[in-house]
N, C-alpha and C positions, 0 to 999 in steps of 0.2 A: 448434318453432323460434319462432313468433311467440308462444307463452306465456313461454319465456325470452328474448326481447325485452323484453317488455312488463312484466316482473320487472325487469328489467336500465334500463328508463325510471324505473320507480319507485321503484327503490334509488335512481339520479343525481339523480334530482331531492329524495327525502330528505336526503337530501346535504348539497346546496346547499339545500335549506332550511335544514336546522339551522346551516352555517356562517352564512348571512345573522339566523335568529334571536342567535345568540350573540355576533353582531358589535353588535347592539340591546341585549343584554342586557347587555354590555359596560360600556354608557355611563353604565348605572344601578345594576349593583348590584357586590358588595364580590371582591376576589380575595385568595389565598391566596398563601403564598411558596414554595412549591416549583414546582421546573420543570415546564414540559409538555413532553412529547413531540410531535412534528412529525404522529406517528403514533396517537397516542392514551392519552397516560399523561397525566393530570390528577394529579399527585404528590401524593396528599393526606394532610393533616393541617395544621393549623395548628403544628401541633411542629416544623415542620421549620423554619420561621421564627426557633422559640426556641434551635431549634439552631445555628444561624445563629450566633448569637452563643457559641456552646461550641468551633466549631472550632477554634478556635488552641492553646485549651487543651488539646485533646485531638490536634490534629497530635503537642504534646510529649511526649503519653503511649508508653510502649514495646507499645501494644498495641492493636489495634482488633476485638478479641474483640467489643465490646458498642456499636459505634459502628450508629446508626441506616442503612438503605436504603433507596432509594427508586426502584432498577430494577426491574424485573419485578414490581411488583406495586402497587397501589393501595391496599392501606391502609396506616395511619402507624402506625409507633413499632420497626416490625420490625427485629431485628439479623439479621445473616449467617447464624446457625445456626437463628432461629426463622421465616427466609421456607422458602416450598415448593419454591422453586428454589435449584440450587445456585448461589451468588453470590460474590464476593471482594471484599475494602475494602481499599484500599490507601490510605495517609494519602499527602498532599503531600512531606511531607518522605520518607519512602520512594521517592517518585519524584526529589527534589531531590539525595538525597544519592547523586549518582553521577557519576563522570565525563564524562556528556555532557546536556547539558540536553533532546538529542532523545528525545520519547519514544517513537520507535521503538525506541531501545536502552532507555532506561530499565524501559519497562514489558515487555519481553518480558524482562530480563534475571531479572525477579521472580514472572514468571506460567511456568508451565512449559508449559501448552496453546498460549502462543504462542509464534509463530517466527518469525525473519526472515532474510535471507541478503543476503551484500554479492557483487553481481556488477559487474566496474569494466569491462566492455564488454559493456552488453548495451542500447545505446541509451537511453533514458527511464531504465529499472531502474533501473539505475546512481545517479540521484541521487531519484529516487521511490520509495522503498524499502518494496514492500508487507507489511504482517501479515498473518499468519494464523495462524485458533483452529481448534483440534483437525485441521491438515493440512486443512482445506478452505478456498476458494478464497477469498481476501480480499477479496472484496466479496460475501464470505456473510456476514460479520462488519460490524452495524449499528455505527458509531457517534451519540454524542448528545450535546450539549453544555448539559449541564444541563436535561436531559430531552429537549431539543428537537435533531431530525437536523440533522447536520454534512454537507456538500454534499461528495460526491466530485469524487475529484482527475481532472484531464483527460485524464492519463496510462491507456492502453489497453497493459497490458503484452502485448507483441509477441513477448516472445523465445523462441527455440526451444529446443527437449528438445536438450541437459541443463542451461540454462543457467535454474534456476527454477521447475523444470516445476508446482508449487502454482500460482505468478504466471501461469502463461499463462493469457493470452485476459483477466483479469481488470482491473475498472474500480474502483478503489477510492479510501477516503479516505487523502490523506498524513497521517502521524501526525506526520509533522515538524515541523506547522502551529504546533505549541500546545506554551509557554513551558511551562516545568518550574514557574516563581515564581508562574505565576496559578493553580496548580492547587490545590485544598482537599481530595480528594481521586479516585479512578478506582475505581468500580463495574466487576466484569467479571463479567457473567449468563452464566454455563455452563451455555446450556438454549435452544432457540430459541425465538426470539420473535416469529415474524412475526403473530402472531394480535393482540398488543398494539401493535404498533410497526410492519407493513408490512413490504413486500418488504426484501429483504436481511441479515433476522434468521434466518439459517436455522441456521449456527453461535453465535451467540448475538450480546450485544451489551455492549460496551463505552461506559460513559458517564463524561464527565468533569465535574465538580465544582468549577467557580471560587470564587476567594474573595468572599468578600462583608464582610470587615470593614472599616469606616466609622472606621479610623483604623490607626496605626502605620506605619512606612516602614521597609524592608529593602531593602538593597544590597549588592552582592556582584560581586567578580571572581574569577574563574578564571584557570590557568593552567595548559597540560600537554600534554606529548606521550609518543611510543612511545619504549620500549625500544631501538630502532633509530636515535633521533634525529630521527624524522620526522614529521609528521603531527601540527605543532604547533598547540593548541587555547587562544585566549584568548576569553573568554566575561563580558559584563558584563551585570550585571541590576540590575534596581529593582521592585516593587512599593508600592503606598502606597495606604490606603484615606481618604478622604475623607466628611467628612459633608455627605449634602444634603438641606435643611432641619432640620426637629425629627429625624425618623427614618429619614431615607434614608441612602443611602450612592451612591460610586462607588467605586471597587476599581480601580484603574488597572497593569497589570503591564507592562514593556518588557525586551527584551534586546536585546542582538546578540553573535553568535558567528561566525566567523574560526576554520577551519581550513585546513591545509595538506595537501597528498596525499601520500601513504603508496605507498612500491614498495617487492613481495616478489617481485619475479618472478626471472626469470635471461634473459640475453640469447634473442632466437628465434632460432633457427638462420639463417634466411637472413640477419638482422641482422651475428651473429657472421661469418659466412662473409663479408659485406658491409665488415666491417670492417678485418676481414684485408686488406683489397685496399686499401681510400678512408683507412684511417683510423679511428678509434672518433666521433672528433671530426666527422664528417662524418654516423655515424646516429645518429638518433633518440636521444635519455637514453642518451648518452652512448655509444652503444654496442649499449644493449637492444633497439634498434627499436621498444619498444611499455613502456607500463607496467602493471603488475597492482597495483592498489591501490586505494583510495577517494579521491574526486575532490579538489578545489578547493573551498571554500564560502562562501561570503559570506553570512550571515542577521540580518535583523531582523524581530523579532516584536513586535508589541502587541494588551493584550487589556485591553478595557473590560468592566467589568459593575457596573452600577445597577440600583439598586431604589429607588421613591418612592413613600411611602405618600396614598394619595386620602382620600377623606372617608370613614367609619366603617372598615371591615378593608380597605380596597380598595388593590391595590397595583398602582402603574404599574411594569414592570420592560425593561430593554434589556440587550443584548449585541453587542458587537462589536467583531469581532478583523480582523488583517492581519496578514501574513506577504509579505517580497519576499527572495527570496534568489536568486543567484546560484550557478553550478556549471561546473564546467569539468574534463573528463575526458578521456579519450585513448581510440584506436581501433587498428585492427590497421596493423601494416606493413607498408606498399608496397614491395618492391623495386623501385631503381634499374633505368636500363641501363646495364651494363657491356658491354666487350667480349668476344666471346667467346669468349676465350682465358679470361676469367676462370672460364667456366662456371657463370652464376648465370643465372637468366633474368630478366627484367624484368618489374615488374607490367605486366597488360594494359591495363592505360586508356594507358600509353606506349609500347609497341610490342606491335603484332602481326608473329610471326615465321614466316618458310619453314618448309613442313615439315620437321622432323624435324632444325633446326637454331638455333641461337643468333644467326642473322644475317637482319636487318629482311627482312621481304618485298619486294616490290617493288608500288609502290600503281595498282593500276588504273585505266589514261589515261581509261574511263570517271568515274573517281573524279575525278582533276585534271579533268576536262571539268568535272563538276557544282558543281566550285568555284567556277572560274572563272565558269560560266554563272550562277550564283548572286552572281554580282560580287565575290567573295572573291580571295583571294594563297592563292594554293596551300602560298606559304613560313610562312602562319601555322597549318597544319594539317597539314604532312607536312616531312619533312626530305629536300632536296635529293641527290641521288645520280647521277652522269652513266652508271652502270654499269646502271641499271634505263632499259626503254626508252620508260618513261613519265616519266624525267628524277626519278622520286619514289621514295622507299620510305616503309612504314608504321611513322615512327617519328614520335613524336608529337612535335615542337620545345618543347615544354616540361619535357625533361628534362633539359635542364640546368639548370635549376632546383634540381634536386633531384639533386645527385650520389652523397648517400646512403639515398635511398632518402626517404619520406614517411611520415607517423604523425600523422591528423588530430588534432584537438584539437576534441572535441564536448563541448557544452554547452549551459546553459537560462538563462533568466532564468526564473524562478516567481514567481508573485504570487497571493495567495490572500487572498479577503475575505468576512466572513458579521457580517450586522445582524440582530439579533433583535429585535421589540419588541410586547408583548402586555400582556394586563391578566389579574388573575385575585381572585379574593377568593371569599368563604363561608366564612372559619375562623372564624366564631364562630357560624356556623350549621351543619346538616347539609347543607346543596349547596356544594360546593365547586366551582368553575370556574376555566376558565383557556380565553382568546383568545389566538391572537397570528401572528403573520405574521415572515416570515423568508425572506433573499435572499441567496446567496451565489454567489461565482466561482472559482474557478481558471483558470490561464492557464500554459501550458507554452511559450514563446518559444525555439525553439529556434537555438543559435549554431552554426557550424562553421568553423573554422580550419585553417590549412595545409593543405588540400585543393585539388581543381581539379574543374572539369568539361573530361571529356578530349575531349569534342566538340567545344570553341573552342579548343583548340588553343594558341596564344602569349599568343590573345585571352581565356583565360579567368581569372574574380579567383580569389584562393587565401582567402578570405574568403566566406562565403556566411549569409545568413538564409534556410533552408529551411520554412517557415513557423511558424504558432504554433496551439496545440491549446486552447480556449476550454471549460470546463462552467460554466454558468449554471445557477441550481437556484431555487427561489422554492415558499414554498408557506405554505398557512393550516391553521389547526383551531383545535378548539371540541371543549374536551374539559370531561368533568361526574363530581363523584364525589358520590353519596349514601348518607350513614350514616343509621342510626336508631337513638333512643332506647332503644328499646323492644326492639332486633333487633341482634345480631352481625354482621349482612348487610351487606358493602360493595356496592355496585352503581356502577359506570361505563360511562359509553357516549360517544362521541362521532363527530366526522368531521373529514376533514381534505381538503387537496387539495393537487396538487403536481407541479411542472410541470421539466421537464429538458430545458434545451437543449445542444448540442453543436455548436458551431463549428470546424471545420478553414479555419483562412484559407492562402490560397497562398503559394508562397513566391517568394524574390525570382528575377529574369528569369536570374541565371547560375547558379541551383541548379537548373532547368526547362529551360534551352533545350535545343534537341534543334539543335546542331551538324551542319556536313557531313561529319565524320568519326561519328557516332553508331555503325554499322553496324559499325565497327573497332574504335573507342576504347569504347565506352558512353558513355551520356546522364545528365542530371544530374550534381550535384554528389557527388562518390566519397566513399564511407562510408554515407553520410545524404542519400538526394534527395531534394529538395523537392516541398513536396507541391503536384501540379499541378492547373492550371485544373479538370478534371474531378474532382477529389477536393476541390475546395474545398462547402463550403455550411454549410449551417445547417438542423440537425434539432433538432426537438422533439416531448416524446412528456406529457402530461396522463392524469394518476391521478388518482380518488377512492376515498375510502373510507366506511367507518362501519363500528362496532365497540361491542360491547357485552360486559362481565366481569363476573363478581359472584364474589365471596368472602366466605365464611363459618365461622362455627365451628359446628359441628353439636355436639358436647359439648363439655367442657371441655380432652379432650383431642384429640379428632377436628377438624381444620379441611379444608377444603377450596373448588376454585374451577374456574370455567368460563365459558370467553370464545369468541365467536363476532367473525369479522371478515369482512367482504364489500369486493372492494376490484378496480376496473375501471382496464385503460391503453391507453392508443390503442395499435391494432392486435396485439393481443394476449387481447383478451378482460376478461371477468371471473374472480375464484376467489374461493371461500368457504374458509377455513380456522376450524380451532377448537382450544382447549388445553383437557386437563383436569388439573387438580392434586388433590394431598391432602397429608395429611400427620399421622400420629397419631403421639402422646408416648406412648410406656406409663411412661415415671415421667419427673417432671422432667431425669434427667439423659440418657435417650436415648428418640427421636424417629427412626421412617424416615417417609421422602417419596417422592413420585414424582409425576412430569408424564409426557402424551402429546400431545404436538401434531401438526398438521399445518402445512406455512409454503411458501413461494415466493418468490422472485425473479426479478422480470422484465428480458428482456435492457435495456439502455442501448440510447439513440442514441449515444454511441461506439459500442458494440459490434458493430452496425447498419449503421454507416455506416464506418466506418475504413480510409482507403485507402493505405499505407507501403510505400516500398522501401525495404530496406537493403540491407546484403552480409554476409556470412555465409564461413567457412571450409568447404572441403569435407576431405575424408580427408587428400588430397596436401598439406592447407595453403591451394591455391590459394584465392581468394574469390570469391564468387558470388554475385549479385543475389536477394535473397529479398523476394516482395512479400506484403502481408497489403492481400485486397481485401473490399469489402461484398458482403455476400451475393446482393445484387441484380447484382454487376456481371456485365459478360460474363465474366470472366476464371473468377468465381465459379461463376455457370450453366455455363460450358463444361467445369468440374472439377464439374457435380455439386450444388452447393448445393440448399439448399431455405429456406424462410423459420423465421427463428429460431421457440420458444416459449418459455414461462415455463418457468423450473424448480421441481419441487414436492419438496416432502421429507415425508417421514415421524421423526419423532423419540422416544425412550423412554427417560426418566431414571429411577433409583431410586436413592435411596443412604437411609443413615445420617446421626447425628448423635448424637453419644456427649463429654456434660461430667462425666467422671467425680469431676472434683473443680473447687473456683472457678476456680482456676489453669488448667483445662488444656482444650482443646475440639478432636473430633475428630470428622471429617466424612467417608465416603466416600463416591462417588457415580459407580455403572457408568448408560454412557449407549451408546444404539445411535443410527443417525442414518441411515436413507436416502433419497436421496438420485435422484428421476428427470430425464430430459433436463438431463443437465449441460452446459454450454455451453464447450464448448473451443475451439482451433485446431486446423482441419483442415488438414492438408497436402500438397501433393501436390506431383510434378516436372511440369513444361510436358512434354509430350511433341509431338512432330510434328502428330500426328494430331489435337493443341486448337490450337495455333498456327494451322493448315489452318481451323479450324472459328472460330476466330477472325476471320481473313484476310477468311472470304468472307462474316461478319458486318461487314469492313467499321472490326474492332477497329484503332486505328495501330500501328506499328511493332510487330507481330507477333510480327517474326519472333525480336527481339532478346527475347522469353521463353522463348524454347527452351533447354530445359534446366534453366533456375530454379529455385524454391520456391516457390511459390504458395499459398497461406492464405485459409484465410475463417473465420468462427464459426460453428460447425454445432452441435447438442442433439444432443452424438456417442456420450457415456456417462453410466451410474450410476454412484453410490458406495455402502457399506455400510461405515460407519465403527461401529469398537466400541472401546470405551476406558473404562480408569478414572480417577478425579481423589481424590485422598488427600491431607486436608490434618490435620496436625496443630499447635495452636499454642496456645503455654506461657508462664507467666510466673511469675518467680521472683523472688524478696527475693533476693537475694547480698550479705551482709554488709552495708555503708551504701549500695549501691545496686542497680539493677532490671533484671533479665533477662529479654530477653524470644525465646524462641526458637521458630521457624516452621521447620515442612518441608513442600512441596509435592511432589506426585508426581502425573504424567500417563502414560499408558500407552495407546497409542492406535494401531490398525489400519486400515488401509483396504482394503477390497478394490475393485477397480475391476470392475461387473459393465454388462450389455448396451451393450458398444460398439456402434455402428452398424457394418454393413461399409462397407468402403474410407472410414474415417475415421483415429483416433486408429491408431499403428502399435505392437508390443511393446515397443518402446523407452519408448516416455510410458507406456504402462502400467505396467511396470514400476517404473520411476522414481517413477510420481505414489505408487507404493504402498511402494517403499524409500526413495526421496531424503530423508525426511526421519526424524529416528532415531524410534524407536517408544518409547522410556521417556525422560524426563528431569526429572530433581528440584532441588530448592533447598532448601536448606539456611541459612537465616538467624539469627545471634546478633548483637544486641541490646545492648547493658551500658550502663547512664547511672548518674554516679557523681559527684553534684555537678557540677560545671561539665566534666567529661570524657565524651567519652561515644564507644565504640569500636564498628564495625559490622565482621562479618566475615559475608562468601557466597559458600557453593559451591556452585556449578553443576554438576551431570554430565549430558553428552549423551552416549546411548546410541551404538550404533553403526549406522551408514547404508551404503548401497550404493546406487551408480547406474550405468547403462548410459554409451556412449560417445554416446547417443544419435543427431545428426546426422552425426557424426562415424564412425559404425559401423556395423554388420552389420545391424542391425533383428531379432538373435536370442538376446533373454536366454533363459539364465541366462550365453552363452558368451562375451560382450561386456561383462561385469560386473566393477565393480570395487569393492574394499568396504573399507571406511574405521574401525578402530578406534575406542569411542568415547573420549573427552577429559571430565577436569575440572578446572575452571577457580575460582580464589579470590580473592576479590575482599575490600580492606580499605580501611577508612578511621577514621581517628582525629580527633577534634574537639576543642578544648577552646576552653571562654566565658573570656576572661580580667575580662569585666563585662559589667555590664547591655547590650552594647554591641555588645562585637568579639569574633566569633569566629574560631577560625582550624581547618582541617582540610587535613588531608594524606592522600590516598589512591593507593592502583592497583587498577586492574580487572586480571585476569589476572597476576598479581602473579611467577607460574613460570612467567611468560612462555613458556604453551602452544600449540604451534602442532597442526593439524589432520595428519594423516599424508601423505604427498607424493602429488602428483597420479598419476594412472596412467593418464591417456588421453596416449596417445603423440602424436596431434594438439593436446592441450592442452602436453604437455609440449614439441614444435616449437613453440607458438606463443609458450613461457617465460616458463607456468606453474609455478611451483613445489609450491605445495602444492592442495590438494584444496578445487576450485574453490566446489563444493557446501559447503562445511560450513557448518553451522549458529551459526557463530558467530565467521565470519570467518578471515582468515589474519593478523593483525594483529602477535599477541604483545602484551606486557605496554605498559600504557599506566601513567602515571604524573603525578598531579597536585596541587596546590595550593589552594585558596579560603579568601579572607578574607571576611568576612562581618559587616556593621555593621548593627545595629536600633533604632530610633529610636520 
C-alpha cells in the first residue's frame, strides 16, 4: 500500500511538472496548427495547417476517400483506410445538407453505429437528447472539438426502463450545441480510446472539425415542416471567415432556429372520458389531455475560431462557442374532480376520496386544528362541507381551477459556453507541441407551467422555477509529438489536468414548500419538484493524467503502435490503461488491422451527487412520485447503496481494408467490447420496513415515500458487446457529372452479463440488450452535375423489441413487445443558379414512414400512438426549403 502511494505521488507530481514546464516552453518556442486534445493528442504534422487551406475545396468534392485524419493517432498525412483504427470522415456539407441543422439528427442520420431516440415526456430527455455509439451508454462516447474535450451537458438522464433504457443514469455531451455552418468536418473513431484521450472513450470518440478559412461569407435560410402540418422549422445562418493580420484568420459562424411542436398521439382515456362530460374545450390540446410529440424550440448558436501566427512557426490559436436555447414541452394528465355520478376519479394532489367511493373524504378535525394552529384558513386548503363533522372534506379548493383536468407544460432555458485558447508550434522541426487551457458550462434552468403545489392549497402559484442544474469543466495539457529523421518512429507523450464541477441550485419557495395538506395532497410542485434545500450544493472532482504512444512502421508494409496512459480522480483512485495497434498491407490494395485496448470511465459529480423527484405512471395509469437520490443519501443507504467506481473495459478490433480499384474502397471491421462495473440506475419501491428505518434515522417526512421508486447509481452490470462495421464507398464518372455512392452497415449485440443482485431488474436487462435494432445501414447517392447536384438516403432500421418495463410484469420474454423494422428515404435536390444563389428543396422520410403502433396498453391509455422506442421517431415525412447566397 505505501509503495503504491508513493508511485501514485510521483506520477502527480510528474504531472504537474511537465504541465508547468510546457506552460515556459510556451513563451518561447514555435507551435503547430492542428488541434490538441484536452487528453493527450498533440495532432501532428505541420500538413495539417496546409490543409487548412484545401478544405473548402474538398467539402465540394463528392467524396472523402483520401481526405487527411487526425483522431486516434499522432502521426500526419494518414487517410481513413491507411490509419490502424477504424475511423469515418464525414465532410460539412454532408452534415449541412439536411433538414435539421442539429447534429443530433444530422449525424446519427449518416453514421449507422449511432443512435438516438425522441422521448416527448421523459423530463430533461426530452429536449437533451443523448447519442450513442455502438448501443453503449453515451457518455462512453468522448467528444472533441478540434482535438480538444467538449464539456458535458448538466443533464443526468433519469428516466426509467422503457423510456431510453441506453440513456439511463448517463451524463453526457449535448450534440445540439454545435451549428451545422461551423463545421469543416466530423471524425468518428470506432475504436476506444481512453489510452489517448482519457476517461469516457470507452466506445470511442467523435471529433468535430471547425472552419478555419480567413475569408468568404455564406448565408442561408431554411424553411419546413411535417407532413402533418406541424412542427414548423425556420432556421437562419451565416458564417464568414475573416483575415487577421498577414496570416491569421477568424471564422465566425452564427444561427438561429425556431421550431414548433409536433402531436402524434390520440386522446388518453381518461381525457376522452373527461371530455364527454366538460366539453373537449375544457381538456388539455383540445381534448388529448396530454401531447406526444417534440417540444417547442427556440435556439441560437455562435461559434468563433482563430488562429494567429507568432514569431517563426508559432501559432496563437482560440475557440469559442455559445449556445442559449429555450424549450417547452408537455407532461401527463391530471384528472379533474367531477362528480360522482360522472365516475371518473380525480387526480390525487385534488382530492383524497372515502374508501371505496368517488365522494371527498371527510378531512380530519386533527388536520383543521394543525391549520389553524399554524395560523392558516382552513378555507384555503380543504373545501368546506357541513355534512362531515369536521365542517371539512379532502378536497383541495383549487379545483376549480382546473375544470378539465391539468397538463403541465415543462421546460428549460439551456445555455452552454466553452473558450479555448493554447499555443502550439514545431512544424518546421521534429518536436511538435501544443499548450492550451479551456473552460466551459452548461446550465439546465428548468421552467414549469400550469402546475400547482397541492400542499398550498388556493395559495399555491401554477408557475413554478424548480431549480437549475450547472456542469462547469476547466482543464490544461501539454502535449508533445517527436519524429525523426533518420527513424519511422512517432513518439508522444504528454499530461493534462482537469477539473469538473456540478452545481444543483434550489429551486423556488412554491416548488419546495411542504404545505399543511402535504400528507394528503403531496409536496412540491406536481410533475417536476423542485430541487430542495438538502439537494442543493456544489461538487467537484480533479483528474491528472500523463500518457505516453509511439508509432511506427517496422517494414514497408508492417506498421504498428503502443501507448500507455496513467491517470488519477478524486476519490476514485488511479488506473493504468494501454492500447496496442498494427496493421500490415500485403499489397497496396488490401491491408488488415487490429487494436487491443484497455479504457475507463470514471463516475461524474452529477452522477454522485444527483437528487430528483418526479412522477412516473404505474400499470392502472395512476401517477406516482419517483425519486433518484446520491448514493450517500439516507434514502440510498437504506435501499442498499455502496459507493460508486470507475468503469473499466476491455476492447478488440480487427478488420480489413480492401481498394480493389481507384474508385472504390472497402473496410470491414468485427469489434468486441467488455465492458466491467457499468454504472446504472438502481431501483427499488419504498417498502414500510425503509420508511421505519428511515423515520428513526430521523429522515423528514418519511412517511410520504411509501410505496415510490426510489433510485441511486450503483456499478450494477457488464456488458459484452460484439458487432460488425461494413463500409463500402464509390465513385463514378456518370456521363458529365460525378457519383458518388456510400454504404454503411453496423451489426451489433449486447449481452448484459454480472448484474449485481437486487439491482438492475429483467425488464432493463432485456431491453438494454433489444430496445435498440441490432443491424442498420445507409445507403447514400451522391450525383453533381454542373451547377445541379441531387442527394438521395436510405436508412433501414432493423427490427427492435422491448419489455413494458415499469409498466409490467418484470418477466420477459412474456411482457414483450416487438416492433417490425422501417426504411426510411430521404431526398434533396440543389441547384447553383451563379456564383452566388443557391436553392434546394428536400424531405427526410419522404413515405412518410411511421414506426408500427405502440403495444404497451399503459402507453396506449396514456395516447400513445405509435412505438414510443423507435429509433427514429414517430414524426413522418418532413419537408423543406433553403436558399443559400455565397459571397
Amino acid at each position: 500500500m505505501h509503495i503504491h502511494a508513493g508511485i501514485n505521488v510521483v506520477l502527480l507530481r510528474a504531472i504537474r511538472a511537465a504541465l508547468a514546464a510546457a506552460a515556459l516552453v510556451a513563451c518561447s518556442v514555435q507551435a503547430q496548427d492542428a488541434g490538441a486534445s484536452d487528453s493527450g493528442q498533440a495532432q501532428a504534422g505541420q500538413a495539417t495547417a496546409v490543409q487548412g487551406s484545401n478544405h473548402a475545396a474538398k467539402a465540394k468534392s463528392t467524396t472523402t476517400l483520401q481526405e487527411v485524419v487526425v483522431t486516434g493517432t499522432h502521426r500526419a498525412g494518414l487517410s481513413p483506410t491507411s490509419s490502424i483504427s477504424p475511423i469515418d470522415a464525414f465532410s460539412g456539407s454532408q452534415i449541412a445538407k439536411q433538414s435539421s441543422a442539429d447534429l443530433t439528427d444530422a449525424l446519427t442520420n449518416v453514421v449507422p453505429s449511432l443512435t438516438t431516440q425522441r422521448f416527448p415526456i421523459a423530463d430533461g430527455t426530452s429536449f437533451v437528447r443523448p447519442v450513442s455509439l455502438r448501443n453503449l451508454s453515451p457518455d462512453q462516447t468522448l467528444v472533441l472539438v478540434d482535438g480538444v474535450r467538449f464539456h458535458r451537458s448538466a443533464l443526468v438522464n433519469l428516466q426509467i426502463d422503457p423510456l431510453g433504457t441506453f440513456n439511463q443514469g448517463a451524463q453526457a455531451v449535448d450534440f445540439s450545441v454545435f451549428p451545422s455552418n461551423a463545421i469543416e468536418r466530423v471524425e468518428v473513431l470506432r475504436d476506444g480510446a481512453s489510452v489517448l484521450y482519457g476517461s469516457d472513450a470507452i466506445a470511442g470518440v467523435v471529433n468535430v472539425i471547425l472552419k478555419k478559412a480567413p475569408s468568404g461569407v455564406t448565408v442561408s435560410a431554411q424553411t419546413g415542416q411535417y407532413g402533418k402540418g406541424d412542427g414548423n422549422l425556420r432556421r437562419y445562418d451565416a458564417d464568414a471567415g475573416f483575415p487577421l493580420g498577414a496570416d491569421g484568420f477568424v471564422h465566425v459562424s452564427a444561427e438561429r432556429e425556431t421550431t414548433d411542436p409536433t402531436s402524434r398521439g390520440m386522446p388518453q382515456a381518461d381525457a376522452a372520458a373527461v371530455a364527454a362530460v366538460v366539453g373537449a374545450d375544457q381538456v388539455p390540446y383540445d381534448g388529448f389531455g396530454q401531447r406526444w410529440g417534440d417540444p417547442q424550440t427556440k435556439t441560437n448558436k455562435l461559434f468563433v475560431n482563430a488562429g494567429l501566427p507568432l514569431a517563426g512557426d508559432a501559432q496563437l490559436y482560440a475557440t469559442g462557442s455559445f449556445m442559449g436555447k429555450k424549450v417547452l414541452s408537455s407532461f401527463f394528465y391530471r384528472n379533474p374532480v367531477l362528480p360522482a355520478q360522472d365516475g371518473i376519479s380525480g387526480r390525487s394532489t385534488l382530492v383524497s376520496y372515502a374508501d371505496g367511493t368517488l365522494t371527498p373524504a371527510n378531512a380530519p378535525q386533527s388536520l383543521v386544528d394543525s391549520i389553524v394552529a399554524g395560523g392558516g384558513d382552513p378555507a384555503n386548503y380543504l373545501t368546506a362541507n357541513a355534512a362531515s363533522p369536521s365542517g371539512w372534506v379532502l378536497l383541495n379548493p383549487i379545483y376549480t381551477q382546473f375544470p378539465g383536468g391539468y397538463s403541465p407544460l415543462f421546460g428549460a432555458d439551456i445555455s452552454d459556453h466553452q473558450l479555448v485558447g493554447g499555443v502550439r508550434g514545431g512544424g518546421q522541426g521534429n518536436l511538435q507541441w501544443d499548450v492550451h487551457y479551456r473552460t466551459g458550462s452548461n446550465e439546465v434552468d428548468y421552467q414549469l407551467k400550469g402546475s400547482i403545489n397541492p400542499s398550498l392549497g388556493n395559495l399555491s402559484p401554477t408557475n413554478f422555477h424548480p431549480g437549475k442544474l450547472t456542469q462547469r469543466e476547466q482543464g490544461a495539457g501539454a502535449d508533445f509529438v517527436r519524429s525523426f529523421d533518420d527513424s519511422p518512429l512517432t513518439l508522444a507523450f504528454g499530461a493534462n489536468w482537469r477539473q469538473e464541477t456540478y452545481i444543483i441550485h434550489q429551486g423556488d419557495a412554491g416548488s419546495i414548500e411542504v404545505g399543511p395538506t402535504a400528507s394528503v395532497f403531496g409536496v412540491g410542485s406536481d410533475a417536476f419538484q423542485g430541487f430542495p434545500a438538502n439537494a442543493a450544493g456544489r461538487f467537484t472532482q480533479n483528474s491528472e493524467a500523463a500518457y505516453v504512444d509511439a508509432e511506427t512502421n517496422f517494414t514497408d508494409q508492417w506498421s504498428g503502435a503502443a501507448a500507455v496512459r496513467y491517470e488519477r480522480a478524486d476519490n476514485y483512485g488511479s488506473k493504468i490503461v494501454y492500447k496496442l495497434s498494427s496493421r500490415y498491407a500485403f499489397t497496396d490494395a488490401f491491408a488488415l488491422r487490429g487494436t487491443y485496448n484497455t479504457g475507463f470511465r470514471t463516475p461524474t459529480p452529477g452522477q454522485a451527487n444527483t437528487l430528483n423527484v418526479t412522477t412516473t405512471a404505474n400499470a392502472q395509469g395512476g401517477l406516482i412520485p419517483s425519486g433518484t437520490y446520491p448514493v450517500d443519501n439516507p434514502v440510498a443507504r437504506a435501499l442498499g447503496s455502496r459507493p460508486l467506481k470507475t468503469e473499466t473495459s476491455r476492447s478488440l478490433s480487427v478488420g480489413a481494408v480492401w481498394t480493389p480499384l481507384d474508385n472504390v474502397t472497402t473496410t470491414l471491421d468485427y469489434y468486441r467490447i467488455r465492458i466491467d462495473d457499468r454504472i446504472g440506475l438502481v431501483s427499488n419501491s419504498v417498502t414500510q420496513a425503509t420508511v421505519d428505518q428511515l423515520a428513526a434515522g430521523g429522515y423528514p417526512n418519511a412517511q410520504l415515500l411509501l410505496g415510490s421508486d426510489a433510485s441511486y447509481f450503483g456499478n450494477a452490470f457488464g456488458s459484452d458487446i460484439r458487432g460488425i462495421d461494413f463500409v463500402v464507398d464509390t465513385r463514378h464518372q456518370l456521363g458529365n457529372g460525378r457519383l458518388n455512392i456510400d454504404f454503411r452497415y453496423n451489426q451489433n449485440k449486447q449481452n448484459v452479463v454480472k448484474v449485481q443482485p437486487d439491482t438492475l431488474n429483467d425488464d432493463f436487462v432485456y431491453d438494454l440488450e433489444h430496445q435498440v435494432p441490432r443491424s442498420r445501414s445507409v445507403l447514400s447517392f451522391d450525383y453533381n452535375l454542373h451547377r445541379f447536384e441531387a442527394i438521395a438516403r436510405v436508412n433501414r432500421y432493423g427490427s427492435w423489441s422491448t419489455t413494458v418495463g415499469l409498466f409490467g410484469s418484470n418477466n420477459p420474454p412474456d411482457d414483450v413487445n416487438h416492433y417490425s423494422g422501417k426504411t426510411l428515404l430521404d431526398l434533396e435536390a440543389s441547384y447553383k443558379f451563379n456564383d452566388t444563389f443557391t436553392v434546394a428543396i428536400g424531405g427526410n422520410n419522404v413515405f412518410n414512414t411511421y414506426p408500427g403502433k405502440e403495444q404497451n396498453a399503459t402507453l396506449q391509455f396514456l395516447g400513445v400512438k405509435y412505438a414510443l422506442t423507435s429509433p427514429f421517431g414517430f414524426n413522418g415525412a418532413f419537408w423543406y426549403a433553403r436558399v443559400t447566397a455565397s459571397f
